[in-house]
C-alpha positions as CSV (number, residue, x, y, z in Angstrom):
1,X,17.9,-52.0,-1.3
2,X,17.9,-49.0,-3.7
3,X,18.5,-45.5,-3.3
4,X,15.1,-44.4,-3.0
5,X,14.3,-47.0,-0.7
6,X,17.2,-45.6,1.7
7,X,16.1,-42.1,1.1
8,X,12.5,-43.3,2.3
9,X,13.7,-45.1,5.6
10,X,15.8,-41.7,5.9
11,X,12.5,-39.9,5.8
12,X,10.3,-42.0,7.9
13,X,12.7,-42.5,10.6
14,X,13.3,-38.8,11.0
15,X,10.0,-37.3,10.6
16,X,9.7,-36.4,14.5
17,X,13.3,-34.6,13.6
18,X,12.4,-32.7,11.0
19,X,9.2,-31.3,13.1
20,X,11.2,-30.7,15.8
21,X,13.4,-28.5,14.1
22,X,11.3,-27.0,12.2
23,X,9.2,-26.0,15.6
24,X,12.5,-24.8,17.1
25,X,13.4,-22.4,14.2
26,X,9.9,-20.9,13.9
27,X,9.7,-20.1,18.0
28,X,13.2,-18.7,17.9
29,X,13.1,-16.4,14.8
30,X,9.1,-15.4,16.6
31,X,10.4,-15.0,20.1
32,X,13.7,-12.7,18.5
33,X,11.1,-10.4,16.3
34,X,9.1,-10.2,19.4
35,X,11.5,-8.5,21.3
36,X,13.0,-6.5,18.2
37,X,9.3,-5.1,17.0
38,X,7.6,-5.1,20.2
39,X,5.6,-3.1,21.6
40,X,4.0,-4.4,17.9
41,X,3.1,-8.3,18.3
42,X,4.0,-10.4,16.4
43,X,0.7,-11.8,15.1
44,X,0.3,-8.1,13.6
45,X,3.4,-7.5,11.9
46,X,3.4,-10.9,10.4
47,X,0.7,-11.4,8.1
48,X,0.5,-15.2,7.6
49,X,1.3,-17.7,10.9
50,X,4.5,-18.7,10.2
51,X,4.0,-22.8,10.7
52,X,6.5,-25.0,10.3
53,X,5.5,-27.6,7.4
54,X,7.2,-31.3,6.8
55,X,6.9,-32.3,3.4
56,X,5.1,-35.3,2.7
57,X,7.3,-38.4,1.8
58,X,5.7,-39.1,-1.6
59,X,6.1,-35.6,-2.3
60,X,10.0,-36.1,-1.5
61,X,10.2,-39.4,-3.5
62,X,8.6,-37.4,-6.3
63,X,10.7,-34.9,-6.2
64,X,14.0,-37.6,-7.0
65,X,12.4,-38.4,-10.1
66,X,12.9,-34.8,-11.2
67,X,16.1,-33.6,-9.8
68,X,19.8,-35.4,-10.2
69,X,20.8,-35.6,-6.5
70,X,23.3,-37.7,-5.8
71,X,22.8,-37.1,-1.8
72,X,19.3,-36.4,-1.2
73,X,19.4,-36.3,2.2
74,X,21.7,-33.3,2.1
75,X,20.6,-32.0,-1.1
76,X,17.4,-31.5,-1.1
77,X,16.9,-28.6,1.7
78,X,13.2,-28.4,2.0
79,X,12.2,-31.3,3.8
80,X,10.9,-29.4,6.6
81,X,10.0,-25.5,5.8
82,X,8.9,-22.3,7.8
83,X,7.5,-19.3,5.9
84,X,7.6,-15.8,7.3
85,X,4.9,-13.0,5.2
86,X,5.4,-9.5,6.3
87,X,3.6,-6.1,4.9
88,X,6.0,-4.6,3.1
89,X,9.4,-5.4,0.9
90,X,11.3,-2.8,4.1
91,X,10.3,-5.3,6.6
92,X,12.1,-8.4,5.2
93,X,15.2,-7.5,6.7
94,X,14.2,-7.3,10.2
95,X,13.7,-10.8,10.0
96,X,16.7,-11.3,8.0
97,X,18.9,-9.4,10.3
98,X,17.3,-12.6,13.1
99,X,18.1,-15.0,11.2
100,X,21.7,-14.4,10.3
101,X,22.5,-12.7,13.8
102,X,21.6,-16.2,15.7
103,X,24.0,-18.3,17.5
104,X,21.7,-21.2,17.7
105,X,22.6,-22.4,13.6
106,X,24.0,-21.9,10.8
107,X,22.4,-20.0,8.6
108,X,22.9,-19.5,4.6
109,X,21.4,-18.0,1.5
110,X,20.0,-19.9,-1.2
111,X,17.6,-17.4,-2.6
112,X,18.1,-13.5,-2.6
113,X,15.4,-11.7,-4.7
114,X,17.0,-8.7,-4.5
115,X,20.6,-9.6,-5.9
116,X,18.6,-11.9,-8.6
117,X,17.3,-8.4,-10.0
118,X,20.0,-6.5,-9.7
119,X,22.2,-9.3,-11.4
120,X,19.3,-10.1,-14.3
121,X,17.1,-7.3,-14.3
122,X,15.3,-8.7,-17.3
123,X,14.0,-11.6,-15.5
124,X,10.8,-12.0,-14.0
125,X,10.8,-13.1,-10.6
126,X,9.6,-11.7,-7.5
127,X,9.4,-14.4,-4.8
128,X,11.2,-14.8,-1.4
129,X,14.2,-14.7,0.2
130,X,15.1,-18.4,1.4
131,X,17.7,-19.8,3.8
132,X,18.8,-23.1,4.5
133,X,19.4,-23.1,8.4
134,X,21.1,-26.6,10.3
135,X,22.2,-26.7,14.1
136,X,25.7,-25.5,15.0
137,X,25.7,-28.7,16.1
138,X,23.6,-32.1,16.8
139,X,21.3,-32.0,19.7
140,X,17.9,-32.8,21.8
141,X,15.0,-30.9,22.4
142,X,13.1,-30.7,25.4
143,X,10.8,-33.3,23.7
144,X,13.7,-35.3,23.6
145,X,13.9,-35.6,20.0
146,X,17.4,-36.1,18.5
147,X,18.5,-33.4,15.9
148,X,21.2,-33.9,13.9
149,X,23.7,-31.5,12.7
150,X,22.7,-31.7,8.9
151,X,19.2,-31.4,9.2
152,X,18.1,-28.7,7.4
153,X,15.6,-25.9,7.6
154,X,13.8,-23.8,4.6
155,X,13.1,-20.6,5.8
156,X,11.6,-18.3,3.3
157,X,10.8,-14.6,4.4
158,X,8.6,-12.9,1.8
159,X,6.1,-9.5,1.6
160,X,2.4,-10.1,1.1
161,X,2.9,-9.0,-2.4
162,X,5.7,-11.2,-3.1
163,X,3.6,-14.3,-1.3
164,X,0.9,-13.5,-4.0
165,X,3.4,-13.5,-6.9
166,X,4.8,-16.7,-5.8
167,X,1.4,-18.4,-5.1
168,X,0.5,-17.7,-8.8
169,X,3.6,-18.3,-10.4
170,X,4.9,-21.5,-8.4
171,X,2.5,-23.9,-9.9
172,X,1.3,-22.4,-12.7
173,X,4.9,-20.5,-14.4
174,X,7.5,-22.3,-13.3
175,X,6.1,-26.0,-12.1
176,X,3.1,-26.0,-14.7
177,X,1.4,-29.3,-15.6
178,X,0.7,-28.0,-19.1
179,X,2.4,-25.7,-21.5
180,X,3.2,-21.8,-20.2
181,X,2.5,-19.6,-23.1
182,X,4.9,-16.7,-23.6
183,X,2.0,-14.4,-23.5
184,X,2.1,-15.3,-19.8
185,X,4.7,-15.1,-18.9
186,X,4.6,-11.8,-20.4
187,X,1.6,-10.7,-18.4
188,X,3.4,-12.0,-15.0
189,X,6.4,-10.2,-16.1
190,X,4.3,-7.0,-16.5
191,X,2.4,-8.1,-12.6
192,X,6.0,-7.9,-11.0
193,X,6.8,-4.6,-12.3
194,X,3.7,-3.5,-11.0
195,X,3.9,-5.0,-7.5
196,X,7.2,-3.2,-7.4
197,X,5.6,-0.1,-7.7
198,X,2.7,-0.9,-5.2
199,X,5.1,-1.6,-2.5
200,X,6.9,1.3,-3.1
201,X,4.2,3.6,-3.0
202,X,2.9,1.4,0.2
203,X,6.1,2.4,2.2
204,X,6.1,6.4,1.2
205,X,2.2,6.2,2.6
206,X,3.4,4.7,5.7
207,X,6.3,6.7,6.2
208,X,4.1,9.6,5.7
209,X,1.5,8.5,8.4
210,X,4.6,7.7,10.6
211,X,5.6,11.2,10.4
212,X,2.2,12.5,10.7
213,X,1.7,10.6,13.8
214,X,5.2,10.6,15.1
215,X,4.2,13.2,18.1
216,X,1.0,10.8,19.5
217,X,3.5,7.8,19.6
218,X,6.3,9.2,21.3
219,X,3.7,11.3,23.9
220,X,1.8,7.5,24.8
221,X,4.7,6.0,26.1
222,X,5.5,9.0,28.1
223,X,1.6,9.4,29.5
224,X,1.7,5.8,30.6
225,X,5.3,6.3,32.5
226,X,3.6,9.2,34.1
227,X,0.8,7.4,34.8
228,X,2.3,4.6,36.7
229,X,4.5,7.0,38.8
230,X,1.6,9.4,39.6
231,X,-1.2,6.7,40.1
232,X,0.9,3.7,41.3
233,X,-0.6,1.6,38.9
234,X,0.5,0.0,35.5
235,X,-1.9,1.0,33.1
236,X,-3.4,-1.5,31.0
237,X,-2.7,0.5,27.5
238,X,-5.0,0.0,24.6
239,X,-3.0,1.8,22.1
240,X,-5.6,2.6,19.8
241,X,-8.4,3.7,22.2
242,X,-5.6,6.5,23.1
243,X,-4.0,7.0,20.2
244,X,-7.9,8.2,18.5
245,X,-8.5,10.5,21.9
246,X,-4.4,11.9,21.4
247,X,-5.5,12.7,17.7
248,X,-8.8,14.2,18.3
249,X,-7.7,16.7,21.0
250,X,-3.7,17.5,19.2
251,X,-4.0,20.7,18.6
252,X,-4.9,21.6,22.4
253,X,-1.8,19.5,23.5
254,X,1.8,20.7,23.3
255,X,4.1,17.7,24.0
256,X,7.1,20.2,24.7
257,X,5.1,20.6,28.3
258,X,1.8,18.5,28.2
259,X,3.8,16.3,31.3
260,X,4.5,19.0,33.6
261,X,1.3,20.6,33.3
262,X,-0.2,16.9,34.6
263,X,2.1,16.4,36.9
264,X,1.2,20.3,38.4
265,X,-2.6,19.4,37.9
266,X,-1.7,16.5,40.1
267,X,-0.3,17.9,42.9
268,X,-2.6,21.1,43.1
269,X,-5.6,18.1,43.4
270,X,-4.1,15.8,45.1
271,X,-7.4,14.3,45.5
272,X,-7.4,12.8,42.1
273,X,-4.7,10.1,41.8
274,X,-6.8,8.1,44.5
275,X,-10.1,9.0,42.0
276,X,-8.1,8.0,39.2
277,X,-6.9,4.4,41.4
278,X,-10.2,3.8,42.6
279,X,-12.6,4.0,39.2
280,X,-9.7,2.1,37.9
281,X,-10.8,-1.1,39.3
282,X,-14.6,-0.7,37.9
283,X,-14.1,1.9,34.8
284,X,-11.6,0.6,32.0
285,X,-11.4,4.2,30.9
286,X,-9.4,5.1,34.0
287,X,-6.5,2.9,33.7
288,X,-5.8,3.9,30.4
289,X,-3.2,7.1,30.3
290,X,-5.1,9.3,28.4
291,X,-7.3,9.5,31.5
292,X,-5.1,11.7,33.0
293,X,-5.6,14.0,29.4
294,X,-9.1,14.4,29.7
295,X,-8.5,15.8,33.4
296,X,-6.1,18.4,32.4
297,X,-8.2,19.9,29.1
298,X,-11.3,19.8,31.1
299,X,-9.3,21.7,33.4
300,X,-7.6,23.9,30.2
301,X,-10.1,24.1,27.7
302,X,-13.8,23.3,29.9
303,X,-16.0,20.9,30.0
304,X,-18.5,21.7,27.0
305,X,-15.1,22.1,24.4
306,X,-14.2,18.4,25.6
307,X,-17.4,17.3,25.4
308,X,-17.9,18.3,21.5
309,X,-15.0,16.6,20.4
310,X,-15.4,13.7,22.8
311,X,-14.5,10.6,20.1
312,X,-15.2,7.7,22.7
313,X,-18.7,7.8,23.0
314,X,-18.6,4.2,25.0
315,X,-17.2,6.4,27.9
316,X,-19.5,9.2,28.0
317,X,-20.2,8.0,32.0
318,X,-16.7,7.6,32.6
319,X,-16.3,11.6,31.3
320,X,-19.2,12.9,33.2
321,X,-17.4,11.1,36.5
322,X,-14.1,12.9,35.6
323,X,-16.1,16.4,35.2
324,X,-17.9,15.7,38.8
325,X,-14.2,15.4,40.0
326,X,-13.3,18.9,39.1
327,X,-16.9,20.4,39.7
328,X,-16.9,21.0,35.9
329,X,-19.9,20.0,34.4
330,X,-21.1,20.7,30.8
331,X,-23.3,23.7,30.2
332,X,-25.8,20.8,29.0
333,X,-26.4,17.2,29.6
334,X,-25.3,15.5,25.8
335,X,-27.3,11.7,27.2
């Protein structure tokens, strides 16, 4: 039996293996980012499902005929492969710092982007960062698949501009079928210097709306803790449903005091935690913490200024039920 045949018994005994492991590394590095980016989810902050994929055995058997392995089976390192996009260039080390941080494997670099540059600045390539990840040591899932110790794990963590790059540049630069023109490579040369500068300029806009929003997102996590201790409830938060009433109605808010001036509204109408508890169960609107808002500037400014800024026009009824609660009604009916 030859070589290749070995290498192909290798590859159909193990394929239950090789998705195994590549399931395991996927959940792991998602269930880690979870609790590192959350309250973000993870579906949002990464911008492609990271899937595990086993590469096909002719694929593998093709891939002999190209390369000089002596050891296949150990060599080549991307028999099963899990790809992780994010936004920006910035966020490739959160996912880095998971990877290397875990005590479930080994983890090593194969592919660094970023030391590639700096060591050949010349060169264009713009593509991921990639580790090869085996178990510290052989074991079996709750599947009861067997996964040995060697078995190794592409992981390649990337940004949605450096996904595109690659995409383009895989196949057609540097695994063409036909000849690669210098002119094109010029012209992806020229695209990489240019995505460099997009997600640069991408991160100094988000930092900038970070700042600019930074006093919303500290004061919602502080409204729904209030909430909860003032209303007995947990409120079901839809961040962006407060976060467009918190930035409509800033300037009347002060977040130096905005929670002490609740709480006093609170226990001068005492009346209104049960309100707020009882339209909870019927009105979504009400078990959202920026209910408790719209009590006090009704309260602050009147009825008629909240009403003319009112940005949530799929709760007027839910607005006109919080003025009847503090006999404040607008000067006119708006529907």
């Amino acid at each position: 039996m030859s070589d290749i045949d070995d290498f192909k018994s290798y590859l159909e005994s193990h394929q239950a293996a090789f998705a195994a492991w590549g399931r395991f590394v996927a959940e792991e590095i998602q269930n880690q980012l979870s609790n590192v980016i959350s309250p973000v989810p993870v579906a949002n902050f990464l911008k492609i499902e990271a899937k595990p994929r086993v590469k096909e055995i002719s694929s593998a058997l093709a891939k002999i005929g190209r390369k000089n392995y002596t050891s296949p089976q150990t060599q080549m390192t991307d028999l099963v492969g899990v790809r992780f996009v994010v936004l920006l260039a910035e966020h490739i080390q959160i996912v880095c710092e998971i990877i290397e941080s875990s005590s479930q494997w080994n983890a090593k670099v194969s592919k660094d982007f970023a030391d590639e540059i700096q060591q050949n600045p010349k060169a264009f390539d713009y593509q991921s960062k990639h580790y090869e990840i085996r178990p510290k040591q052989a074991f079996i899932t709750p599947e009861n698949v067997s996964i040995p110790a060697d078995l190794c794990c592409e992981v390649q963590v990337r940004s949605l501009l450096q996904h595109a790059y690659a995409e383009l540049v895989h196949d057609n630069i540097y695994k063409p079928d036909g000849n690669v023109p210098k002119k094109a490579e010029r012209e992806v040369a020229k695209s990489m210097a240019l995505m460099e500068t997009t997600d640069d300029l991408f991160s100094r806009t988000l930092a900038i709306l970070k700042e600019a929003n930074q006093p919303q997102e500290e004061l919602l996590p502080q409204l729904s803790q209030l909430y909860q201790e003032e209303i007995g409830l947990v409120p079901e938060v839809d961040k962006k449903t407060n976060m467009i009433f918190l930035e409509t109605f800033q300037s009347s808010i002060d977040p130096s005091n905005i929670l002490a001036n609740i709480r006093s509204l609170l226990n001068e109408k005492k009346y209104l935690a049960n309100r707020i508890k009882e339209n909870a169960e019927e009105m979504y609107f009400f078990s959202q913490p920026a209910a408790l808002l719209v009590y006090w500037l009704i309260e602050k400014v009147g009825a008629d200024e909240v009403w003319k800024k009112w940005p949530l026009p799929a709760y007027n009824k839910n607005l006109k039920f919080i003025c009847t609660d503090l006999d404040k009604q607008p000067s006119h009916e708006l529907f």
